[in-house]
Backbone as JSON Lines, residues from 0, in Angstrom:
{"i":0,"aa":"X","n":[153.0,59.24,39.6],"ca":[152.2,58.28,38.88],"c":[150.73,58.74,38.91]}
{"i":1,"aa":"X","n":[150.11,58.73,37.51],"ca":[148.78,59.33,37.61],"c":[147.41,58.28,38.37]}
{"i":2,"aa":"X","n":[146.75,58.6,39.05],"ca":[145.69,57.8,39.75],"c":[144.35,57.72,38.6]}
{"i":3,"aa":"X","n":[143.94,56.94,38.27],"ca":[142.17,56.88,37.59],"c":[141.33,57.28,38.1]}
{"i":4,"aa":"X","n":[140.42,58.69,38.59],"ca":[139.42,58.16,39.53],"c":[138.05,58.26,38.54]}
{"i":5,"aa":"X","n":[138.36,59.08,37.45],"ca":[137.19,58.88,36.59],"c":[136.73,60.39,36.96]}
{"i":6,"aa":"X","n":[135.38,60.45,37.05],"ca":[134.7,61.95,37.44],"c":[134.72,62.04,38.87]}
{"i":7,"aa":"X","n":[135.44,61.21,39.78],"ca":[134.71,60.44,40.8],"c":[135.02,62.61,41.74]}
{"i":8,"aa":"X","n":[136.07,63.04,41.59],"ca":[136.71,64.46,42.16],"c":[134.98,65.42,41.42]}
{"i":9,"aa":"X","n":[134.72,65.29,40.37],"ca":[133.63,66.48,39.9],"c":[132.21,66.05,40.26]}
{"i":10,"aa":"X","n":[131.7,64.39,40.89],"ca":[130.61,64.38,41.26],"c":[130.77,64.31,42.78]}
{"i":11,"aa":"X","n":[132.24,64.47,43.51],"ca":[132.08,64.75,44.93],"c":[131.79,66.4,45.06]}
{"i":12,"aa":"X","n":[132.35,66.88,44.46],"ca":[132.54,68.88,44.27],"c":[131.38,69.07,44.08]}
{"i":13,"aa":"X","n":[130.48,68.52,43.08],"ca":[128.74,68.94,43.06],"c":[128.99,69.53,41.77]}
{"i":14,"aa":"X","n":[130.32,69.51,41.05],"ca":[130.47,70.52,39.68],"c":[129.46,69.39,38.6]}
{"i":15,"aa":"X","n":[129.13,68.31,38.51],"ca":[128.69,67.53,37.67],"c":[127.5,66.65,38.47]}
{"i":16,"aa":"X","n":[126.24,66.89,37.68],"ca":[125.42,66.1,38.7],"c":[125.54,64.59,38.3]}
{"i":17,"aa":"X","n":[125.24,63.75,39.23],"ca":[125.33,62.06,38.88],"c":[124.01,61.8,38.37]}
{"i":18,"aa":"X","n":[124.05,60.88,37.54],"ca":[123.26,60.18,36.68],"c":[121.74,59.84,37.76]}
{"i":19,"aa":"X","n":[120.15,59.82,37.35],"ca":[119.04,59.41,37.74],"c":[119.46,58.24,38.67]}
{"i":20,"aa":"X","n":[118.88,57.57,39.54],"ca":[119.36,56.29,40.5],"c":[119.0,55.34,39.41]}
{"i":21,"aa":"X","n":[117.81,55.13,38.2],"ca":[117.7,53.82,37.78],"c":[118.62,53.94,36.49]}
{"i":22,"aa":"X","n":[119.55,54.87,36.4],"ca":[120.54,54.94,35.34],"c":[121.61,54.39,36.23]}
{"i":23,"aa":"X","n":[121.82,54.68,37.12],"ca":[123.13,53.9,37.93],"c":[122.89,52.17,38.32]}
{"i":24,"aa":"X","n":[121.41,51.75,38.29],"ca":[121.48,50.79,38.5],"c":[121.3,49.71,37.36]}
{"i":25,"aa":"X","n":[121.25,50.46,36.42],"ca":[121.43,49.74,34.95],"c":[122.64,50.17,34.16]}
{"i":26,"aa":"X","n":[123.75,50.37,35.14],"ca":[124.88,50.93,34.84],"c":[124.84,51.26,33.78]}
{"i":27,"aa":"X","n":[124.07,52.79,33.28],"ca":[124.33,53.55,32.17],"c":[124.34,55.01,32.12]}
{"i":28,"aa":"X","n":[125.21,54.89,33.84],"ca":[125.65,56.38,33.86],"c":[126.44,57.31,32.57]}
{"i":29,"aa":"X","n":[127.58,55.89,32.36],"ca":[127.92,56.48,31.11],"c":[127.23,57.35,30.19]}
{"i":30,"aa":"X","n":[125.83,57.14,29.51],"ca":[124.71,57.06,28.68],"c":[124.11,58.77,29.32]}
{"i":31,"aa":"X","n":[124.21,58.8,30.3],"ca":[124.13,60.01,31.13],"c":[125.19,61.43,30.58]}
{"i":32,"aa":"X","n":[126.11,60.92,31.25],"ca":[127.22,61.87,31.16],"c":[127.9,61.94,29.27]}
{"i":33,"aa":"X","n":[127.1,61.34,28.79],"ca":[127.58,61.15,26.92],"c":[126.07,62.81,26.85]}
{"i":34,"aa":"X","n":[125.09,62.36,27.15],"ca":[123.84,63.47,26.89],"c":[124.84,64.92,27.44]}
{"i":35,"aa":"X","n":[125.44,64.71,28.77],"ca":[125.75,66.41,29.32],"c":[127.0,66.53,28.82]}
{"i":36,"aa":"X","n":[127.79,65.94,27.99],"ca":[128.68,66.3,27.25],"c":[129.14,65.7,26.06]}
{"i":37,"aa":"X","n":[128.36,65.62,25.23],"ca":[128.52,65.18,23.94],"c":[130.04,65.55,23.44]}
{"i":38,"aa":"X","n":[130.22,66.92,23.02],"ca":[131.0,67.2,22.61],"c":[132.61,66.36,22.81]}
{"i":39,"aa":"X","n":[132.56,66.26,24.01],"ca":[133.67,65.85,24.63],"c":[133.63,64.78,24.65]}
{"i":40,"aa":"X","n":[132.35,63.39,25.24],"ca":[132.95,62.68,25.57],"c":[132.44,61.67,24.37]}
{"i":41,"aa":"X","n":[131.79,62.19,23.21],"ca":[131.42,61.28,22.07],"c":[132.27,60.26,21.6]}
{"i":42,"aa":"X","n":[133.78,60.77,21.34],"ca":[134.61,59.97,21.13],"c":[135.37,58.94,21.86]}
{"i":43,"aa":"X","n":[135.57,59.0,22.87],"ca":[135.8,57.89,24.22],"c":[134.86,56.81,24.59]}
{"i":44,"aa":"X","n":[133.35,57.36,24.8],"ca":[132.57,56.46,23.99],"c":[131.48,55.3,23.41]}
{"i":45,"aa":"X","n":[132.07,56.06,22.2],"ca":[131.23,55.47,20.91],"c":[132.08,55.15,19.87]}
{"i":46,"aa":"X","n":[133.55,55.41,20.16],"ca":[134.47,55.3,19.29],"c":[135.71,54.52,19.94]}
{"i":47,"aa":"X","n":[136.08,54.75,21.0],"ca":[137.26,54.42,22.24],"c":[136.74,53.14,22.45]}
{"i":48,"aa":"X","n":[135.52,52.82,23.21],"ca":[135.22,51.58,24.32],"c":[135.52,50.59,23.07]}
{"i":49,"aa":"X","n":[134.5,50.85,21.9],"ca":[134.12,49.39,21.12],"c":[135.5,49.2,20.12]}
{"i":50,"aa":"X","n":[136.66,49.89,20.08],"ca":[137.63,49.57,19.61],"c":[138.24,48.9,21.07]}
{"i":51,"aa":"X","n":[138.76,49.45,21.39],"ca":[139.2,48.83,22.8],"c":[138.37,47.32,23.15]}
{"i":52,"aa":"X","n":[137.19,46.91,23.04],"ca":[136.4,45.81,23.49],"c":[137.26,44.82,22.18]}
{"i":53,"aa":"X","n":[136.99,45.35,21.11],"ca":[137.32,44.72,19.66],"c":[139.13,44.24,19.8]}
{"i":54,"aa":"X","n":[139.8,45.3,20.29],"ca":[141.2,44.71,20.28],"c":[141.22,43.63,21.35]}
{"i":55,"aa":"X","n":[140.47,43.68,22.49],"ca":[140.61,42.98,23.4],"c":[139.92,40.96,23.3]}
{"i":56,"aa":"X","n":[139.4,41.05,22.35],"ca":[138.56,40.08,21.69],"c":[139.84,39.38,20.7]}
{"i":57,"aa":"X","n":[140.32,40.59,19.82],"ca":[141.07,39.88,18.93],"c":[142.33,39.25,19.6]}
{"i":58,"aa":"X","n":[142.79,39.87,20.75],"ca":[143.93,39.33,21.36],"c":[143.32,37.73,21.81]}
{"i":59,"aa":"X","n":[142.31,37.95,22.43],"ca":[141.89,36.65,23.54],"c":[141.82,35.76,22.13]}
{"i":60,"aa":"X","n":[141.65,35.93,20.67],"ca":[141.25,34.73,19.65],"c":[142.75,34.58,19.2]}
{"i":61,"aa":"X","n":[143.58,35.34,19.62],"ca":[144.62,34.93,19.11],"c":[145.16,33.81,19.92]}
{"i":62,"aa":"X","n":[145.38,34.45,21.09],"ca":[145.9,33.6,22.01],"c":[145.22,32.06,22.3]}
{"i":63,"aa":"X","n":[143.89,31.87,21.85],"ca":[143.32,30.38,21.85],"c":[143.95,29.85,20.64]}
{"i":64,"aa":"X","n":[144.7,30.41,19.67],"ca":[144.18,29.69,18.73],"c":[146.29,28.95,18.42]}
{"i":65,"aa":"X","n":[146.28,29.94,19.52],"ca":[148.08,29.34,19.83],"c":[148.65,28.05,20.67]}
{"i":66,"aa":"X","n":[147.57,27.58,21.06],"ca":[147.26,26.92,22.55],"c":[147.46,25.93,21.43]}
C-alpha cells in the first residue's frame, strides 16, 4: 500500500531546499516549490487543487440539497 509523504523523503535528503520560513508560515510553500519546478508541478497546482476544491464543493451542495 502506497504511503503520502509528499516531498517530505527530498527535503530530509537536502535534494530540494524548503521554502523561506515566512513562506512556511503563510503556508505557501506550495507557491515555492511551483517557482523550482514549474514544469512539473504547474499542473497539480493550478489545474489539480481548484478542480478537486470545485468537485468537492459540488458534492457538499449536492448532498444539502438532498437533506
Amino acid at each position: 500500500m502506497p504511503i503520502g509523504v509528499g516531498a517530505l523523503f527530498d527535503f530530509l535528503s537536502g535534494s530540494i531546499p524548503r521554502a523561506p520560513a515566512l513562506l512556511r508560515v503563510l503556508r505557501l510553500e506550495w507557491l515555492f516549490r511551483l517557482a523550482l519546478e514549474p514544469g512539473r508541478l504547474w499542473r497539480r497546482y493550478l489545474i489539480g487543487n481548484p478542480l478537486f476544491l470545485w468537485r468537492v464543493l459540488r458534492q457538499r451542495s449536492e448532498m444539502t440539497r438532498r437533506r
